[in-house]
N, C-alpha and C positions, 0 to 999 in steps of 0.2 A: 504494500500500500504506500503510497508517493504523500509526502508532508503535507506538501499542497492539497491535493484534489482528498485528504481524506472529511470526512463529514459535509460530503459536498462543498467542498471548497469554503468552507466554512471560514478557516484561519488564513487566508488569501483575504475573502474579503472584509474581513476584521481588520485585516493590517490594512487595504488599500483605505477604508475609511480613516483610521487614526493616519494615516499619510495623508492624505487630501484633507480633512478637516480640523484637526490637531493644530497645524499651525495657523491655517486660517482663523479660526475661530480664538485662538492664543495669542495671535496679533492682533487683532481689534481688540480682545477685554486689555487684552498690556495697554494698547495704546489709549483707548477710552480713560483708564483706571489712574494712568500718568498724568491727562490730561486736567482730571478732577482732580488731581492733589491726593487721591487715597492712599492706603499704605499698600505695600508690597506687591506691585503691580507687577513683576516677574512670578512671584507663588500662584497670583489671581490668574495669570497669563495659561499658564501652565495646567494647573486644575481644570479651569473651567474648557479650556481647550482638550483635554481627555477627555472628554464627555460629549464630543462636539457639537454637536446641531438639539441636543438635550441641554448643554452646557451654556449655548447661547440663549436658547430660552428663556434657563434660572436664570442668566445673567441679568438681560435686559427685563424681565421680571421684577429683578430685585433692583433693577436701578432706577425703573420707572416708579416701583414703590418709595427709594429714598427720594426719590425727588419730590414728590406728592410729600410726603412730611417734612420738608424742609422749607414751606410757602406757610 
C-alpha cells in the first residue's frame, strides 16, 4: 500500500490543504493582528492558520465581536 493513495488519499489531501491554506490564512490574521497593535501576532498567525478556512472564521468572528465592544 503507497503512503499516498492509502485511505483514499486521505493524507495527500490533508497536506495539500494545510499547504495552500496555512499560510494564506496565517498571513492575513499576522498581518490584520500587527496592524491592530494586538499581542503576539506571529503565535495568532500561526494557530489560526492550522485551522484554515475554520481558522479564518473564529478569526474574523472574534474580531468583529471585539470590535462591537469596543464602540
Amino acid at each position: 500500500m503507497d503512503l499516498l493513495t492509502a485511505y483514499n488519499g486521505a493524507l495527500l489531501r490533508i497536506g495539500l490543504y494545510l499547504l495552500i491554506f496555512w499560510p494564506t490564512v496565517g498571513y492575513y490574521v499576522y498581518q490584520d493582528t500587527k496592524n491592530r497593535g494586538r499581542s503576539s501576532p506571529h503565535l495568532r498567525g500561526a494557530v489560526y492558520g492550522f485551522f484554515g478556512i475554520l481558522g479564518l472564521v473564529a478569526y474574523i468572528s472574534r474580531r468583529t465581536g471585539d470590535d462591537a465592544s469596543d464602540s
